[in-house]
N, C-alpha and C positions, 0 to 999 in steps of 0.2 A: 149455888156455887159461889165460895168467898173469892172475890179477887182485890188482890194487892195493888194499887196503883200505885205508883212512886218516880219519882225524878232521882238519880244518884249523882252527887258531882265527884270525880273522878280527879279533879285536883291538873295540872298540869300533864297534858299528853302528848307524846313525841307521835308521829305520822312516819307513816313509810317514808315517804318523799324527805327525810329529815325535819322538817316545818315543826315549829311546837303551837301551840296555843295553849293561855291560861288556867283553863279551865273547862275540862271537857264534861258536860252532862249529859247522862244517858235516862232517855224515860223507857220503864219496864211497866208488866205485866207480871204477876205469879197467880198461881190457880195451884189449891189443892196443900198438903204439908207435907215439908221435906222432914225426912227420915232418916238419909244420911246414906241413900243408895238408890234413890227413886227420883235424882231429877233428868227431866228433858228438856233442853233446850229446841224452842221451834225458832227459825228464821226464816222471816219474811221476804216478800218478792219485791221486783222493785221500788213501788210507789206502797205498798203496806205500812203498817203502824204498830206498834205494840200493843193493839187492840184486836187479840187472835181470836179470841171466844170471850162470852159472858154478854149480858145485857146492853142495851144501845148507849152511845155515851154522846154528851156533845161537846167534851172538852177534848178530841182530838185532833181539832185544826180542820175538820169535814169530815173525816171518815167514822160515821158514829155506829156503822154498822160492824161488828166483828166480823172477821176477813175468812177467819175458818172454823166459824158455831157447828159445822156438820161435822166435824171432826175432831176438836177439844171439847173436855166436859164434862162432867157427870157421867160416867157410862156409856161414855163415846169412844174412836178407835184411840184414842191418847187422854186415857180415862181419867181426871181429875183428883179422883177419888184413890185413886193407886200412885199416879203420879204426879209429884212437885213439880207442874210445868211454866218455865219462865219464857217469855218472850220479851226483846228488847230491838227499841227504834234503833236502826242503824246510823253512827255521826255522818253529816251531811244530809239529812234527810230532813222535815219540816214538821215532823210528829211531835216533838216534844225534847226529842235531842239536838245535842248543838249543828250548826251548818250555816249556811251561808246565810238565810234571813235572823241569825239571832246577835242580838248584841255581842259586840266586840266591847271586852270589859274593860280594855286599854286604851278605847278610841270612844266608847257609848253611843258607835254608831254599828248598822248593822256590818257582819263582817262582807257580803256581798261575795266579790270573786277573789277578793283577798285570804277566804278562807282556805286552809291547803287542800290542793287533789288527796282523795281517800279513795283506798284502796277496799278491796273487797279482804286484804288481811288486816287493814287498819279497824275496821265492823270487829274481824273475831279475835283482836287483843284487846278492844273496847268490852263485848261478851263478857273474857277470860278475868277481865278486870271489875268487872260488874260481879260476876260470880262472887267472887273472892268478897269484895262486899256483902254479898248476899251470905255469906259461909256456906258454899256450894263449891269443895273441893274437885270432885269430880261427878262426870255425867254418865245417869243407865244411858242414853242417848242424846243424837242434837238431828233434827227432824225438818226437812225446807224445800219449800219448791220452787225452780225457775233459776233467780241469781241466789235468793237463800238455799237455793242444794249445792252451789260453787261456795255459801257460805257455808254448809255444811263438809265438804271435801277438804275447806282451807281447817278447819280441825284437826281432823284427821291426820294434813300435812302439819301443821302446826304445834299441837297439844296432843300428839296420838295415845298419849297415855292417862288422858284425862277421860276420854269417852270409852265405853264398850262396845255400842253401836251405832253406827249412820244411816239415814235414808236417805241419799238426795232425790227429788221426785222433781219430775220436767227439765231435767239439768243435764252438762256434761261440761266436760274438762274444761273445754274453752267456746264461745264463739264463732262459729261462721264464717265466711267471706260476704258470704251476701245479708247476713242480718247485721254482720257490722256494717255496709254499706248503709242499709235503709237506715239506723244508729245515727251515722252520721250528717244523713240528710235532715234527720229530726231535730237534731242537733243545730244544724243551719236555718232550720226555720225559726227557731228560738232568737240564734243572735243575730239574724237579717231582719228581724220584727224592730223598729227605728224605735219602741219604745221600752226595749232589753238595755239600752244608752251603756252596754259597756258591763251587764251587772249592776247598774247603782241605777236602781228604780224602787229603790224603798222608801218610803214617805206616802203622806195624802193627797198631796200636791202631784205625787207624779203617777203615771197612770201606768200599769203594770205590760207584760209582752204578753200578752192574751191571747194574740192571735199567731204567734209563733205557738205557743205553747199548747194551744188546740190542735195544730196543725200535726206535731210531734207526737199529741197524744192517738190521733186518728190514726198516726201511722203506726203508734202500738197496738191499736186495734186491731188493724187488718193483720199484723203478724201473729196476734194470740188467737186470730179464727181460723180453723181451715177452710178450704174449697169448699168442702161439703154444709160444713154448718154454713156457710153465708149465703150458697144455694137455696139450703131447706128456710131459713130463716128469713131472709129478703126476697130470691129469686131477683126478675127484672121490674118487679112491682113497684108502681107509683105509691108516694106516698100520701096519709089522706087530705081531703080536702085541707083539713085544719093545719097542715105542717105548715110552716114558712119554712125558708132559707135563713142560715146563720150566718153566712157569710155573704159577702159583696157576690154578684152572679154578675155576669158578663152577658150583652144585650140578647143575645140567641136563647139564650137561659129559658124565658119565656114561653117559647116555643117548644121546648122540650120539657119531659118529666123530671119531676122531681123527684128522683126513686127515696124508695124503702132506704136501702144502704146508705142514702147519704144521708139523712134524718138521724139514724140511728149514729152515725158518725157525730154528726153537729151535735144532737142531744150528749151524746158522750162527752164531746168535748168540750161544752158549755159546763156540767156538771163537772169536769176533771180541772180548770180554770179557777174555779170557785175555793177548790181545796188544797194546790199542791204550787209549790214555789219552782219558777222556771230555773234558776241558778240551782236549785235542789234535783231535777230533772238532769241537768248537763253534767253536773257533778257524781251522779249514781248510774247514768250508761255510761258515762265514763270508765265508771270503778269497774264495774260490768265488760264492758268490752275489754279491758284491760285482763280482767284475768283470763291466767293460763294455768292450770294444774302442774303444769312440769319448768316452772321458772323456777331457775336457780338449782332444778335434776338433770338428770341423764334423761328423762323419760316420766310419764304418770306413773308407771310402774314401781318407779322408787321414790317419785318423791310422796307414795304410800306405805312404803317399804317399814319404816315405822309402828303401822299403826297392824295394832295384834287382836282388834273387834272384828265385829262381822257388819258385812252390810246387804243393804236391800237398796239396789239399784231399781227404779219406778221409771216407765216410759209409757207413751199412748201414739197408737198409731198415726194418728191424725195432726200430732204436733212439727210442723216444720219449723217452729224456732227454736227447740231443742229434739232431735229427732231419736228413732227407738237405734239408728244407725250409731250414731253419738252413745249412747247410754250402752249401749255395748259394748264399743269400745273400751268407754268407762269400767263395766265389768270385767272385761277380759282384763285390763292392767289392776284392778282390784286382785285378781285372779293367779295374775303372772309376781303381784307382790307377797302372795302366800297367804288375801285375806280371803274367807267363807264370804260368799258375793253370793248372791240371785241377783237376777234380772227380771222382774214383773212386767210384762209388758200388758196392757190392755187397750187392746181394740175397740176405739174412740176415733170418731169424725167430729169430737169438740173443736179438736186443736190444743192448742199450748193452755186454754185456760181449762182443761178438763180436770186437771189436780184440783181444781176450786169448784167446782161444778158438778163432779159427777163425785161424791163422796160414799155412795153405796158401793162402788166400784177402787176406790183406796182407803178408804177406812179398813174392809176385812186382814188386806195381807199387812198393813201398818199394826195393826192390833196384834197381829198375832207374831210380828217380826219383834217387837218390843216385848212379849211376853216370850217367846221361847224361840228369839234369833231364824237364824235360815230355816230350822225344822218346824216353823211354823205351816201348818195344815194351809193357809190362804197363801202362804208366799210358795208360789209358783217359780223355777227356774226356769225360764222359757228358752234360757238361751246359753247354756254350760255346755253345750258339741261343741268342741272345737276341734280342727283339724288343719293343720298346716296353716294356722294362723286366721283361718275361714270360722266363721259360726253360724251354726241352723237352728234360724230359731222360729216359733210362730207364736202371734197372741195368744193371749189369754180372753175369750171373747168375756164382754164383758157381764154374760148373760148368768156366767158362772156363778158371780154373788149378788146374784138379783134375789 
């Protein structure tokens, strides 16, 4: 499989917030050749890279492994070989597009916290304007799991006449109460870590917020596991002989075990340390938390109202950071806007990371949703009852496309 690597510079871009900067570069990804009716646009989750599919690379900043090889490709469910698919780093992010650790060209220092808040519609005019470079007028589809399905719905709201089809997978309109909470404590562990100084911790000299930045990431752990997976996987099990502690432990520490969970946590967050910029962190659950599908409507329902594709709503049972509750809702105002909606639901105790993990299980209905829309044979409606505003819906086990 040929893939395109490239950096696009984008020339001067205005931001939501008003804020411009000089020069916005965007690093992509392409896979496969455009035709002139055959591209997909996939978007990434939060800490992801323009690095969706194809061989291991080590010019990504740490993430050298492609993010979703089980599903771009050669004959996979977003087949390479049919479709021109691009994937692109979102600004503020530390892959290769502009954000807070890259040179400020006006200052030649990095931009740090001075760089503006970006939104999660600030990503899909960055895309829309990448495209255009690319001579990718319009999209068969734009494909994303988690905050990339909020960047797939902001299309939809935005561009409705540029795509045919959406899938947002692990996603829904807006955020939580309680994961924006945990958000913002992760958040706080970042800028309470004494050597965050404010943002301006770039240099060799200065030594980076590490242990904020582990702390925030462990807390994205535990929201992208369920109950179940960190049962089967941990339980109350010590960890082995060989683990150490990654962090400072408090004198009782000693005396007690050192589970399974928390090893796997430290490891995680050791490895998560090593590759991703904390300002790029604070800045992308920002954007994240920040959006709302129905800013600046009446409603989800119209601020879809627009858009004349069809889509394929993806949820998993087991996910509580974006729940199958949320993704229904999501279909219903799909529904209430006049667009052909399914609702996939598949019955998963992964949790929130099962769009990434369990690919024998969203591959089938994504294949067939992108080849022949909602009357695809895999995309299951599970949940189009509706009745006085009520829906009855039940998974799809996931044994079906085993």
């Amino acid at each position: 499989m040929e893939v395109e690597h490239d950096t696009v510079s984008l020339g001067e871009f205005e931001f939501e917030c008003g804020e411009t900067i000089p020069d916005l570069e965007i690093e992509y990804e392409a896979y496969g050749e455009f035709t002139g009716d055959n591209a997909v646009l996939v978007c990434h989750a939060l800490t992801g890279s323009a690095h969706v599919a194809g061989t291991h690379r080590s010019d990504t900043g740490g993430q050298a492994r492609a993010w979703w090889d089980d599903i771009v490709g050669a004959g996979k469910a977003v087949d390479t070989t049919e479709y021109y698919v691009v994937c692109a780093n979102v600004p503020g992010s530390c892959y290769g597009s502009t954000g807070p650790a890259s040179e400020n060209p006006e200052t030649g220092e990095p931009y740090g916290t001075d760089f503006p808040p970006v939104t999660v519609g600030d990503w899909t005019e960055a895309q829309r304007a990448l495209l255009d470079e690319l001579g990718v007028p319009h999209l068969h589809a734009v494909v994303g799991g988690s905050v990339g399905g909020m960047n797939v719905l902001e299309w939809a709201t935005r561009h409705p006449d540029h795509v045919e089809r959406i899938v947002p997978i692990a996603a829904a309109a807006r955020l939580d109460t309680q994961c924006l909470a945990i958000d913002a404590v992760a958040r706080r562990a970042i800028t309470t870590d004494e050597d965050w100084n404010g943002g301006d911790y770039y240099g060799e000299d200065r030594p980076n917020p590490k242990d904020g930045l582990a702390l925030a990431r462990q807390l994205g752990h535990v929201m992208y596991l369920s109950k179940a997976s960190m049962e089967r996987k941990f339980g109350r099990r010590a960890a082995g002989r060989d683990a150490v502690r990654s962090f400072p432990a408090d004198p009782a520490a000693n005396f007690f075990p050192y589970r399974d969970v928390e090893s796997y946590l430290d490891y995680q967050a050791e490895k998560f340390v090593e590759r991703f910029d904390a300002n790029s962190y604070l800045y992308l659950t920002r954007a994240m938390d920040n959006y709302d599908l129905s800013s600046g409507f009446e409603s989800d329902a119209d601020a879809l109202a627009a858009f004349e594709g069809e889509a394929l709503v993806m949820s998993f049972t087991g996910d509580w950071h974006f729940t199958t509750q949320q993704a229904e809702s999501l279909a219903d105002s799909l529904r209430s806007a006049d667009v052909e909606a399914a609702h996939h639901v598949v019955d998963s105790d992964h949790g929130h990371d099962a769009f990434l993990v369990e690919p024998d299980h969203v591959g089938p209905p994504v294949a067939d949703f992108l080849e022949a829309g909602v009357a695809g044979n895999a995309v299951t409606d599970t949940a189009g009852d509706e009745e006085e505003g009520e829906s009855d819906f039940a998974p799809v086990h996931t044994s079906l496309f085993s």
